[in-house]
ROVOPA-564220 format. One record per residue (C-alpha): residue in three letters; x, y, z. Coordinates in steps of 0.02 Angstrom, whole numbers, plus 32768, in hexadecimal, padded with zeros to 4 digits. Layout:
+------+------+------+------+
| code |   xx |   yy |   zz |
+------+------+------+------+
|  ALA |    X |    Y |    Z |
...
+------+------+------+------+
//
This chain:
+------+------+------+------+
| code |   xx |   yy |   zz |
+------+------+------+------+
|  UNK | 3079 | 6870 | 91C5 |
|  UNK | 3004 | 68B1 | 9151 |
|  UNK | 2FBC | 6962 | 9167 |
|  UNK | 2F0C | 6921 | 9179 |
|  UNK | 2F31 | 68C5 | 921C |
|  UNK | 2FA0 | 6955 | 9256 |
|  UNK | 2F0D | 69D1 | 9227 |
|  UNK | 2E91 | 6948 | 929C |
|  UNK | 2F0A | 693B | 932B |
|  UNK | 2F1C | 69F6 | 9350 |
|  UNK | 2E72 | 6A11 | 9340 |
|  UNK | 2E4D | 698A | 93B9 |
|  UNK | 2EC8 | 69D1 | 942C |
|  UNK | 2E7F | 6A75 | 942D |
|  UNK | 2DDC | 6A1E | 944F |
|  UNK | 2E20 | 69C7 | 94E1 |
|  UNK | 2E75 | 6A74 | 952F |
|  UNK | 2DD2 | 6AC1 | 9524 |
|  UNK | 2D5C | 6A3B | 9569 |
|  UNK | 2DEA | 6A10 | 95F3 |
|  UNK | 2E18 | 6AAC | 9634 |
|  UNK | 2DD1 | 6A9C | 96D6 |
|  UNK | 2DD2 | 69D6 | 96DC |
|  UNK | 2E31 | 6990 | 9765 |
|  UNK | 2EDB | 6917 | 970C |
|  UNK | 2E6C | 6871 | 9714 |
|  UNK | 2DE1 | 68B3 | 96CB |
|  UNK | 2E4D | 690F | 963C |
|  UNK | 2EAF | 688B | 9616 |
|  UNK | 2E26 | 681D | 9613 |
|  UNK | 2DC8 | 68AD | 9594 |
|  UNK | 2E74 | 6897 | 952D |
|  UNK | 2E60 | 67C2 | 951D |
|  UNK | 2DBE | 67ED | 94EE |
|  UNK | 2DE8 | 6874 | 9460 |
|  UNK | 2E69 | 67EF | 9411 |
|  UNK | 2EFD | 6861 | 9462 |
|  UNK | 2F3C | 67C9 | 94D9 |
|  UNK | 2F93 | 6765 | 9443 |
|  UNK | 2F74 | 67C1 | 93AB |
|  UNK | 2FB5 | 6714 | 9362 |
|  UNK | 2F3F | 669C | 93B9 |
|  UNK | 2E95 | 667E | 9372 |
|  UNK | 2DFB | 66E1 | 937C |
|  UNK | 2DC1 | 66CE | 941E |
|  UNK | 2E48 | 669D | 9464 |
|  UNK | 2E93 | 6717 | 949C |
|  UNK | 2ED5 | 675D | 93E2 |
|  UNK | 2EB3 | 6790 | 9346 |
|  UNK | 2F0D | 670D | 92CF |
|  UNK | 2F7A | 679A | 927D |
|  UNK | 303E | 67A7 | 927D |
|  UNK | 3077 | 6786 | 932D |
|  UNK | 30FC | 6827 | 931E |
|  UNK | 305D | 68A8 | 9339 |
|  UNK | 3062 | 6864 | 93E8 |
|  UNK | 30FB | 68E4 | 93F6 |
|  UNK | 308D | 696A | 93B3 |
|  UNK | 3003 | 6938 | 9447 |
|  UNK | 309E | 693D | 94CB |
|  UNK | 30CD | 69D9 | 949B |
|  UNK | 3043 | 6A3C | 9486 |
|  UNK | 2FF0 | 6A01 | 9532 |
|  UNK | 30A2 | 6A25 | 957D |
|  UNK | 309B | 6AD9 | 953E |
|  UNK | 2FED | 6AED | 9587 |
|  UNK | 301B | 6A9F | 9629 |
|  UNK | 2FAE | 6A11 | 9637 |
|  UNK | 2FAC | 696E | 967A |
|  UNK | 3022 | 68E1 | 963A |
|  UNK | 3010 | 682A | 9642 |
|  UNK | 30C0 | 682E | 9682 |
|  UNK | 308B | 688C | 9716 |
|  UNK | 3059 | 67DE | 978E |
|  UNK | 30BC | 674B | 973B |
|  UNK | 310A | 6766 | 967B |
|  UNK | 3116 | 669B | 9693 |
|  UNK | 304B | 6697 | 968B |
|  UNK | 3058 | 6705 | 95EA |
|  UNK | 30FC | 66D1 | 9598 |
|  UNK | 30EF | 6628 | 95B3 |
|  UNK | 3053 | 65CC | 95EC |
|  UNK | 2FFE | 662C | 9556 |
|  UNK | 305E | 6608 | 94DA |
|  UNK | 3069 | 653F | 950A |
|  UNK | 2FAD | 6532 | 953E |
|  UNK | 2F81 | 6575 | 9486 |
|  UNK | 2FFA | 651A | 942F |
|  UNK | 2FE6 | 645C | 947A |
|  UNK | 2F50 | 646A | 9502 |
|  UNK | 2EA0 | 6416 | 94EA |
|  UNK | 2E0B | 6498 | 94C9 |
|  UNK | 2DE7 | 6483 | 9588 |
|  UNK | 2E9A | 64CD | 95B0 |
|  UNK | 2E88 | 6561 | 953C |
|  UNK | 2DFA | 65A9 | 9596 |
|  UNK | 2E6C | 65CC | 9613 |
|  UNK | 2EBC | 664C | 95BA |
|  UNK | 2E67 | 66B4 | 95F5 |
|  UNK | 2E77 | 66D2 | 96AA |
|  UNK | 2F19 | 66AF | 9692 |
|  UNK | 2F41 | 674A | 9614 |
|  UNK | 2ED4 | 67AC | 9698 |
|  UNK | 2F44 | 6782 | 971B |
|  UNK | 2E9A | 672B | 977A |
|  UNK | 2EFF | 668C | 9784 |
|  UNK | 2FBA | 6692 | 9779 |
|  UNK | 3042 | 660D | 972F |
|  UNK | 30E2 | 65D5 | 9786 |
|  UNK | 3167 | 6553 | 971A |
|  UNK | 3188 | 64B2 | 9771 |
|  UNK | 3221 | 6487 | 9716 |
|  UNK | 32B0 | 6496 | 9769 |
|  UNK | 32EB | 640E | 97FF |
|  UNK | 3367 | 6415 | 989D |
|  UNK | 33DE | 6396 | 981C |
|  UNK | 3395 | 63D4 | 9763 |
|  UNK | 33C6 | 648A | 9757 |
|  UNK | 3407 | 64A5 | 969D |
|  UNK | 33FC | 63F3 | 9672 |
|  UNK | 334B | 63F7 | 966E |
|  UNK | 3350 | 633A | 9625 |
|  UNK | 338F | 62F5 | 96D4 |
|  UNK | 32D1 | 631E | 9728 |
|  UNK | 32AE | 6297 | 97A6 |
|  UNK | 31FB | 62C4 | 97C6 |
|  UNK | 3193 | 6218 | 97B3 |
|  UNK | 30E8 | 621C | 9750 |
|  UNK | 3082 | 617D | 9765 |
|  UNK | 2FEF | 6151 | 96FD |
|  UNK | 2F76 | 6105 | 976D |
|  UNK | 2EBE | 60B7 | 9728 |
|  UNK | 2EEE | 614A | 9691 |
|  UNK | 2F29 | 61EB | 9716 |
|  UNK | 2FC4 | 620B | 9755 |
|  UNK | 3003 | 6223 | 97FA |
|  UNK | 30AF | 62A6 | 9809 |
|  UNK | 3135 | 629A | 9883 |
|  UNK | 31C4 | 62FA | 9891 |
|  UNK | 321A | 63AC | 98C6 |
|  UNK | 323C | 643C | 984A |
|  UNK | 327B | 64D8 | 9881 |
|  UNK | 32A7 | 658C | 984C |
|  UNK | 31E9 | 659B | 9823 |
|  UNK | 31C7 | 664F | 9822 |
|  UNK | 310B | 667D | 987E |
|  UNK | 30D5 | 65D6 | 988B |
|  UNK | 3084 | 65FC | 992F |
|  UNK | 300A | 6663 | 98BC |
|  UNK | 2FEF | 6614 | 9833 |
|  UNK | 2F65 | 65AD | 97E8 |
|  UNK | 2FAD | 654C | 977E |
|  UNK | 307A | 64F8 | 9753 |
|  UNK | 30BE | 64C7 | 96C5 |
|  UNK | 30F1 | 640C | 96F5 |
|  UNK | 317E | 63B4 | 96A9 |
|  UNK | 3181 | 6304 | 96FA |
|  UNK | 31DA | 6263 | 96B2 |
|  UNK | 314C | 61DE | 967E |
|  UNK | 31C4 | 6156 | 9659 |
|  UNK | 3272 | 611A | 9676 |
|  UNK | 32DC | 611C | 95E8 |
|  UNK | 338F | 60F8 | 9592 |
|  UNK | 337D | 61B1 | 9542 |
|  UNK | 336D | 623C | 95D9 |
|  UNK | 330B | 62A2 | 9553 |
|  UNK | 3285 | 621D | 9538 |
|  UNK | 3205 | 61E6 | 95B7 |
|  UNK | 31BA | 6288 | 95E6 |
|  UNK | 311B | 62D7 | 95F5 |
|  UNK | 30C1 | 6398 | 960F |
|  UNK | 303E | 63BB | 968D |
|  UNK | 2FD2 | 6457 | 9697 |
|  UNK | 2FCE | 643C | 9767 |
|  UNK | 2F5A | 6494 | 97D5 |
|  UNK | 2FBC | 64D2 | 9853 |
|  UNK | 2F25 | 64B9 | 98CF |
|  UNK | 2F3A | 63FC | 98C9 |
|  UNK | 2F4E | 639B | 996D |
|  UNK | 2FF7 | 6341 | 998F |
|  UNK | 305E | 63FB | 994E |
|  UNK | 30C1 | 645D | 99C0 |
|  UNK | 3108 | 6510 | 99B4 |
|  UNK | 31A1 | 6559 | 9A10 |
|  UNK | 31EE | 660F | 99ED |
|  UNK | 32A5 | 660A | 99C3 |
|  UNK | 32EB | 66B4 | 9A06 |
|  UNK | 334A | 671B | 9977 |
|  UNK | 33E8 | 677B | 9988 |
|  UNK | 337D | 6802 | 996D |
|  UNK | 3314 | 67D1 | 9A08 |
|  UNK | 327F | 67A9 | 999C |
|  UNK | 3234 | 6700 | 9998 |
|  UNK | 31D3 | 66F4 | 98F2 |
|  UNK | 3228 | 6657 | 98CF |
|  UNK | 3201 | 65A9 | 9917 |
|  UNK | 3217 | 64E8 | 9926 |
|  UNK | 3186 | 6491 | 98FD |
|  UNK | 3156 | 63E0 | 9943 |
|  UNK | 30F7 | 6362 | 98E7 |
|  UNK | 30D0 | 62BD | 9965 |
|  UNK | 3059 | 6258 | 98EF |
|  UNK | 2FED | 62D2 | 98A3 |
|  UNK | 2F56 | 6299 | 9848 |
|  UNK | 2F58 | 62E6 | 9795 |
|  UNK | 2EBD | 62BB | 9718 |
|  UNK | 2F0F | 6299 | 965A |
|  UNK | 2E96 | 632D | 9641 |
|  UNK | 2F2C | 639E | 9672 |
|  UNK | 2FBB | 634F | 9602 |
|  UNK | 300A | 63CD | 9578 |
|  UNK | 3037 | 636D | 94DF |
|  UNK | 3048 | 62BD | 94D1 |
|  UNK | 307E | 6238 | 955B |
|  UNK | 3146 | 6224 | 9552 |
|  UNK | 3144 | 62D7 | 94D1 |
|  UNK | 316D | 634A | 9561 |
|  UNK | 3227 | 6373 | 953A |
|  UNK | 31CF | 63C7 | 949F |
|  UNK | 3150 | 6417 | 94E8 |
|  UNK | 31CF | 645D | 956E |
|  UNK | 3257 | 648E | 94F6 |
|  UNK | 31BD | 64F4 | 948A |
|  UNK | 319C | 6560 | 953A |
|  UNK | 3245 | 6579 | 9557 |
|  UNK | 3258 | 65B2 | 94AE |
|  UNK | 31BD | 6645 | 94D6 |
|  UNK | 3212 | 666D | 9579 |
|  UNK | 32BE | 6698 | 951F |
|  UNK | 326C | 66F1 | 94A9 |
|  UNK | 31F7 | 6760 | 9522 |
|  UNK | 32A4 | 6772 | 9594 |
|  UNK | 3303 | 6798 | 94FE |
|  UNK | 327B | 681A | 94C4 |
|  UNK | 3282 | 686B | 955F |
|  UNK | 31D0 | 6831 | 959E |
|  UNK | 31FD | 67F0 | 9632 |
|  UNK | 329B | 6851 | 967E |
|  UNK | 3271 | 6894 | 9710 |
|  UNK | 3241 | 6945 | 9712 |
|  UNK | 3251 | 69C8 | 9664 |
|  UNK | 3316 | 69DA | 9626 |
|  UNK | 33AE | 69C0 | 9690 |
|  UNK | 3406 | 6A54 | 963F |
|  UNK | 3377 | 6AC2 | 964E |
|  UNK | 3381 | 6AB2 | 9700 |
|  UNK | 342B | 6AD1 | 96FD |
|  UNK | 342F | 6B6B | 9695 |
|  UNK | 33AA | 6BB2 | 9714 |
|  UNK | 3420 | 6B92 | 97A5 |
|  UNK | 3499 | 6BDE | 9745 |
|  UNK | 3441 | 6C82 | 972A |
|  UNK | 340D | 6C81 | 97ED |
|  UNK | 34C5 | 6C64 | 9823 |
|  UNK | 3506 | 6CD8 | 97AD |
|  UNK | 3484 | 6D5E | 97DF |
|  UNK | 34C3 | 6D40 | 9898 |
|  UNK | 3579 | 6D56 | 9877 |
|  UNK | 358C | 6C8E | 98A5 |
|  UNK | 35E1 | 6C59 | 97FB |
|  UNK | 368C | 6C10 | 983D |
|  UNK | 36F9 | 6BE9 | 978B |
|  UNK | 368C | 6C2B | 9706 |
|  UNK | 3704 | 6C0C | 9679 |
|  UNK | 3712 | 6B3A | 96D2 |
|  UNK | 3651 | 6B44 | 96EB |
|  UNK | 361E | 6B94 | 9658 |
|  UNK | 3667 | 6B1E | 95D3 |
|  UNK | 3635 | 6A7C | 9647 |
|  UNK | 3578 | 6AD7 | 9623 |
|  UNK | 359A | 6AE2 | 9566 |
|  UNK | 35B8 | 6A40 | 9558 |
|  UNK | 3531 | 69F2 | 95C3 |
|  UNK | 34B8 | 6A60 | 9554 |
|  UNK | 350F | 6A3B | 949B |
|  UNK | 34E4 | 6978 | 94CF |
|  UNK | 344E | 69B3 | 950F |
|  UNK | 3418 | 69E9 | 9468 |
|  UNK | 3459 | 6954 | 9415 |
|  UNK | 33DE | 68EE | 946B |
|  UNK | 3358 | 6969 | 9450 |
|  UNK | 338A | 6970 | 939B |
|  UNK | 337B | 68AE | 93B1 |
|  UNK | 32E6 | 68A8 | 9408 |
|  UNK | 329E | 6925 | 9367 |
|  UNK | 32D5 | 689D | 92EA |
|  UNK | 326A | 6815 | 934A |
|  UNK | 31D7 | 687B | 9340 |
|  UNK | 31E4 | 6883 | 9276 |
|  UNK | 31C2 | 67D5 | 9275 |
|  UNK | 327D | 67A1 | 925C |
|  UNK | 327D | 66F6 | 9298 |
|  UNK | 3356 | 66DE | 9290 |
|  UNK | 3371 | 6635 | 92E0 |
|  UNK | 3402 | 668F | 934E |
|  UNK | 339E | 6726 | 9374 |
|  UNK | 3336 | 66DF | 941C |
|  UNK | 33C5 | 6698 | 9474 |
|  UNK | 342C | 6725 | 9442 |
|  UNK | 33B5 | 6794 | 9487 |
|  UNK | 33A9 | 6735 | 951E |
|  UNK | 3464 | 673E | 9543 |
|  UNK | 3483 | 67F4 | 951C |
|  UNK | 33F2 | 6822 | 9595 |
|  UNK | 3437 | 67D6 | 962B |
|  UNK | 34E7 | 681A | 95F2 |
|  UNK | 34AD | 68CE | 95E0 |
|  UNK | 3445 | 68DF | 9680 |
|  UNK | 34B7 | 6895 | 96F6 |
|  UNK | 354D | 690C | 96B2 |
|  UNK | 34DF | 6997 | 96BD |
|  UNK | 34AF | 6977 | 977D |
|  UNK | 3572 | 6962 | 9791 |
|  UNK | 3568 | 6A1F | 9747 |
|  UNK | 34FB | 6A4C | 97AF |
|  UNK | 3531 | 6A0D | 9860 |
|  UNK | 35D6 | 6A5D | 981B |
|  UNK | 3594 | 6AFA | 980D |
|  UNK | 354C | 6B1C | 98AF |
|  UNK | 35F7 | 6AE1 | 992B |
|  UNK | 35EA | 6A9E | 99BB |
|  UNK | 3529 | 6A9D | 99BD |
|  UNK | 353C | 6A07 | 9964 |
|  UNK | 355F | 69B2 | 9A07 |
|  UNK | 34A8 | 69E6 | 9A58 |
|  UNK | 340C | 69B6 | 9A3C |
|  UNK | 3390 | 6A4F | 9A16 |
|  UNK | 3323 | 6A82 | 9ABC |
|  UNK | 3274 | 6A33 | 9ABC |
|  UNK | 3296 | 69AD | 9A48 |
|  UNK | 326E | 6901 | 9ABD |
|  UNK | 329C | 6879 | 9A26 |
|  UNK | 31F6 | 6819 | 9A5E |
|  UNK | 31AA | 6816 | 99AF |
|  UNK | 3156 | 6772 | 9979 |
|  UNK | 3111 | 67B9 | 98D7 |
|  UNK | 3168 | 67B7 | 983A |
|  UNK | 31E4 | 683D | 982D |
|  UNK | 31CF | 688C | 97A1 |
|  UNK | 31F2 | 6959 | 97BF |
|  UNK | 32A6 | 69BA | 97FB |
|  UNK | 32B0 | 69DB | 9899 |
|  UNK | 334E | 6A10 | 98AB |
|  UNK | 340F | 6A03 | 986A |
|  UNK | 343A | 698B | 98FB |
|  UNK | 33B2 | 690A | 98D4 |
|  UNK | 33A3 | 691F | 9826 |
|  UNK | 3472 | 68CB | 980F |
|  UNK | 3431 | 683F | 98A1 |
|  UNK | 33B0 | 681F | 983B |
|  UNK | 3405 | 6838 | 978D |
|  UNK | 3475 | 679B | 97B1 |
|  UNK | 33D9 | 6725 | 9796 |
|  UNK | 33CC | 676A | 96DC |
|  UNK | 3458 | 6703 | 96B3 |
|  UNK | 3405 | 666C | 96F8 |
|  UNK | 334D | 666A | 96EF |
|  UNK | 32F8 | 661B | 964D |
|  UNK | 33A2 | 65C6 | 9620 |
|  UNK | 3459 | 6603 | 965A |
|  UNK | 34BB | 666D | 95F2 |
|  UNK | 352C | 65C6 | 95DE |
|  UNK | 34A1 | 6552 | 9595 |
|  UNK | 3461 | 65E5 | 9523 |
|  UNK | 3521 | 65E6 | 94EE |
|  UNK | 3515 | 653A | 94BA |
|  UNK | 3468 | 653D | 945E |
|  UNK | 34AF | 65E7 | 9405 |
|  UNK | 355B | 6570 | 93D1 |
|  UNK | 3512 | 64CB | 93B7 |
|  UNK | 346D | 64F8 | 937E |
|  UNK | 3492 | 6584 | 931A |
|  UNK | 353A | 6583 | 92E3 |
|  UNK | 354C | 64C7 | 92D3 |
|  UNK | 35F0 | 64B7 | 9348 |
|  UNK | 3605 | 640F | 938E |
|  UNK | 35A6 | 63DA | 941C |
|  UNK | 3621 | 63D0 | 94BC |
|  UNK | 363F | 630C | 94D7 |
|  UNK | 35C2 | 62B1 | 954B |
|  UNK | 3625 | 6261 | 95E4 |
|  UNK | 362B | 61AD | 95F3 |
+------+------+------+------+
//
């Protein structure tokens, strides 16, 4: 990071808070692609810059403290990880999409995941057929969060039958407004619904669309899982600003009220929730050096989910028997992605999918062991 291209991107940024003050969040984000402030990594005109990739931090943070509009704010997926993969394997067709999809004009859902290929991502059923040079896709994935608005899915189908589950596969960039797809909500704990199964009955896919190379997809699907543990693990996509800072302002409120039940109990459950709270900040600071630790993504990943959903259990401690209600006025009907606190009781419903969503905390254990630390790979069963 050299103090040239630090010296550029603040002065952009103050260039972009001046000229978007007023500008409603498509129009300002799409004034930030167009200053270079999307990806300060990706080319010019693109989107970036094509300086060090840790002054992106330095454009988070200094839009945050102004209070502008994020590219997390619709779908972090569209941002975190169709951005990243479009500039890294798509044609020159697919990277003038980037876009409306940084603006948030055209959004991005993941089309991974299937009702029988969860974690093991390698057992995908979903059949792509080359016909006269296209492909036609059949199949069902599921857990696909906003898919009912998005333009486009990243598609992970399996082109060919194989010995070796990890061969065989292939990447789409789909347009979710293709005939033969279906959408149905899946109803959340929560009472939200911005995750869905997705049907596929012979869609008609141009080779236009393919990511990476026929049979290459494993690759191209491990590289965007790699930028969705990272922006998870950096904190870009948790839903709403800090757990703990939420629950030190409940604190304060309770505490102002006279409602603290065992503040000796309560208080050192807090302390702890915010010292590992500031070890993944501290974390999170070390990413945005530049340090590029092989351990340090996963790690990330698997302390975030850790630390927010023991700081919700802090917080639905703290306020009793409340913890049993649902706040007044809240009618769990949101389709949108959910990406603000609402409240103590839905923030621990919805904590429990931090553990899951872009990898469980158990796969991320095994990448960290057998990846990292070179333990031996649990035995394959017969």
């Amino acid at each position: 990071m050299s103090p040239a291209d630090l010296a550029q991107v603040e002065a952009l940024i103050d260039e972009l808070l001046a000229r978007g003050r007023d500008l409603p969040p498509v129009e300002f984000r799409q004034l930030q692609f167009d200053l270079g402030l999307a990806w300060v990594d990706f080319p010019v005109g693109q989107g970036g810059l094509g300086v060090d990739a840790a002054l992106q931090r330095v454009v988070h943070r200094r839009l945050a403290e102004a209070g502008a509009p994020t590219p997390f704010d619709d779908s972090p997926i569209s941002y975190a990880m169709a951005g990243p993969v479009i500039d890294r394997f798509g044609t020159a067709e697919q990277r003038a999409l980037l876009r409306p999809i940084f603006s948030g004009e055209q959004l991005c859902c993941q089309l991974f995941s299937e009702p029988g290929a969860g974690s093991d991502l390698a057992a995908i059923s979903t059949r792509a057929e080359r016909i006269d040079g296209d492909w036609r896709i059949t199949g069902q994935k599921i857990w696909t969060t906003v898919a009912h608005l998005s333009r486009w899915g990243l598609l992970l189908a399996r082109s060919e039958r194989t010995a070796q589950p990890r061969k065989g596969m292939t990447y789409f960039l789909l347009d979710m407004h293709s005939p033969g797809i279906t959408i149905r909500p899946l109803r959340q704990m929560t009472g939200d619904s911005e995750y869905n199964a997705v049907f596929l009955d012979d869609v008609a896919v141009p080779d236009s669309a393919r990511l990476g190379e026929v049979g290459d997809g494993w690759a191209v699907a491990m590289a965007t899982l790699d930028t969705e543990r990272r922006a998870i693990g950096a904190g870009t996509v948790a839903a709403g600003g800090r757990a703990i800072d939420h629950a030190l302002e409940l604190w304060q409120d309770l505490d102002a009220a006279g409602r603290i039940i065992d503040r000796d109990l309560q208080a050192d459950a807090l302390v702890h929730c915010w010292l590992d709270s500031e070890a993944l900040r501290l974390m999170q600071q070390r990413s945005a050096t530049g340090s590029d630790s092989p351990g340090l993504a996963p790690a990330q990943k698997l302390l975030n989910a850790r630390v927010n959903q023991e700081t919700a259990a802090v917080m639905m401690d703290l306020i009793g028997l409340e913890a049993l209600l649902y706040p007044s006025g809240y009618d769990g009907d949101r389709s949108e992605y959910v990406n603000q606190f609402v409240d103590p009781q839905q923030y621990v419903l919805r904590s429990l999918a931090h553990s899951i969503g872009g990898g469980t905390s158990e796969i991320v254990r095994n990448i960290i062991g057998e990846r990292i630390l070179g333990l031996p790979r649990e035995p394959r069963p017969a």
